[in-house]
C-alpha positions as CSV (number, residue, x, y, z in Angstrom):
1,X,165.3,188.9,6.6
2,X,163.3,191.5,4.9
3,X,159.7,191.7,4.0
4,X,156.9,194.2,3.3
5,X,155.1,196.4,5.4
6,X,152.3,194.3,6.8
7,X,150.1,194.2,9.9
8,X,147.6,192.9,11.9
9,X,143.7,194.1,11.6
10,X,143.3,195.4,15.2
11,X,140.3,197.8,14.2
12,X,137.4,196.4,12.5
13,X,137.0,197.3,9.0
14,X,138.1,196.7,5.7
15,X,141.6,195.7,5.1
16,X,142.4,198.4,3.0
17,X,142.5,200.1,5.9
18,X,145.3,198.4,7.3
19,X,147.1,198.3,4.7
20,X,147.3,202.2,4.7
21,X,147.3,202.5,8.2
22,X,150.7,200.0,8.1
23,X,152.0,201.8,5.0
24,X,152.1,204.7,7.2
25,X,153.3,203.4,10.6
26,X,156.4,201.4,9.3
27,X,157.9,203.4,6.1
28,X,156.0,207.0,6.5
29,X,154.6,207.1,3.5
30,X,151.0,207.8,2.3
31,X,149.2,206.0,-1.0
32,X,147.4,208.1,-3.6
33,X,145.8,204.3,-4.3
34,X,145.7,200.9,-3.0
35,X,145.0,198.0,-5.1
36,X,144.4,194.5,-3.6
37,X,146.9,191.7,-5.8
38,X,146.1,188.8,-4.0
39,X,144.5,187.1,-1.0
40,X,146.6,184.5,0.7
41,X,146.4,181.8,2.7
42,X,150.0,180.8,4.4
43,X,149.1,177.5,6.8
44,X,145.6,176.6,5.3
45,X,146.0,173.3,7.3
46,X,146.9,174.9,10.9
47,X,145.2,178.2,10.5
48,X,142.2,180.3,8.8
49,X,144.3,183.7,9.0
50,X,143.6,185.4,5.1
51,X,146.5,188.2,4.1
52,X,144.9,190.8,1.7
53,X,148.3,191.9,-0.6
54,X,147.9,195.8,-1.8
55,X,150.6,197.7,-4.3
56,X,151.0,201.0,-3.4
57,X,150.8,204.0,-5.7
58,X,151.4,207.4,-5.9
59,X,153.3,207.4,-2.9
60,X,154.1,210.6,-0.3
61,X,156.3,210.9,2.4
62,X,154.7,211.5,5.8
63,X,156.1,211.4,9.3
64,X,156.7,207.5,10.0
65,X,154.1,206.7,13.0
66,X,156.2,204.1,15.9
67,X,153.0,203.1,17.3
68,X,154.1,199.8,18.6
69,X,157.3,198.1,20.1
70,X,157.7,196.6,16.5
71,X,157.9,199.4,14.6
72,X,160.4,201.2,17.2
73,X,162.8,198.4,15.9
74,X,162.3,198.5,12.0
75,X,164.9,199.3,9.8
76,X,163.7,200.7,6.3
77,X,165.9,199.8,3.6
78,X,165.0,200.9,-0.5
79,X,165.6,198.5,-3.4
80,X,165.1,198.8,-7.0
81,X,162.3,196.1,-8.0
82,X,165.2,193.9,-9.8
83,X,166.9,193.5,-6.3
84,X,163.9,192.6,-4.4
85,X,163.2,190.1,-7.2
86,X,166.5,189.0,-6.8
87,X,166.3,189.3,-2.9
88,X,163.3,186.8,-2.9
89,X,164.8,184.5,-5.2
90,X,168.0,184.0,-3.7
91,X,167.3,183.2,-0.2
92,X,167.2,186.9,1.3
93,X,163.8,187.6,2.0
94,X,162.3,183.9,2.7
95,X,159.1,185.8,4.2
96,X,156.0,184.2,2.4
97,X,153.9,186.7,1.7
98,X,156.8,189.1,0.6
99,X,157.9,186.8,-1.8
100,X,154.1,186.5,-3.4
101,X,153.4,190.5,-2.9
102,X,157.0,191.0,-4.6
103,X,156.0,188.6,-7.4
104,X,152.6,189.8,-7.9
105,X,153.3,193.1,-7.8
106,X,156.3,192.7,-10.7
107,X,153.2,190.5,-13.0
108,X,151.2,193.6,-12.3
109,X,153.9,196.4,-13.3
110,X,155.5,194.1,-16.5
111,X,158.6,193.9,-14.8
């Protein structure tokens, strides 16, 4: 199953911070900007938890950061943004908030 970088917010602050802080940690790279696409809500019956969804732009390589046991077991993998479409729609990535940061982030671009 595949998704997109993503992570909890263990420091108080905004959670554009996160997002680059995760960016960073799992696929070592760096974002010239981050714009929010979406807020979700995944279990609004069972839980309050929101998930901020960023694009990143202008990206730059940097050393990737294994700060935790979950990054120390991620494997990376780059697809063109017609295969992660594809990838969400048939039945590869069934993470939810991949599938709407995919999506969103295709609307945003004009794929």
């Amino acid at each position: 199953m595949g998704e997109i970088p993503a992570g909890k917010r263990d420091i108080d602050g905004e959670p554009q911070v996160t997002a680059a802080r995760e960016l960073e940690e799992e696929i070592g790279q760096t974002a010239g900007s981050l714009t929010e696409l979406m807020l979700i809500h995944q279990s609004p019956g069972f839980c309050d938890e929101d998930q901020y969804i960023y694009i990143a732009t202008d990206l730059t390589a940097v050393p990737q950061r294994l700060d935790g046991i979950e990054e120390q077991h991620l494997v990376v993998a780059k697809v063109t943004t017609d295969e992660a479409v594809a990838m969400c729609l048939d039945g590869r990535i069934t993470d939810a908030k991949s599938i709407c940061g995919i999506l969103a982030a295709g609307r945003k671009l004009g794929w």
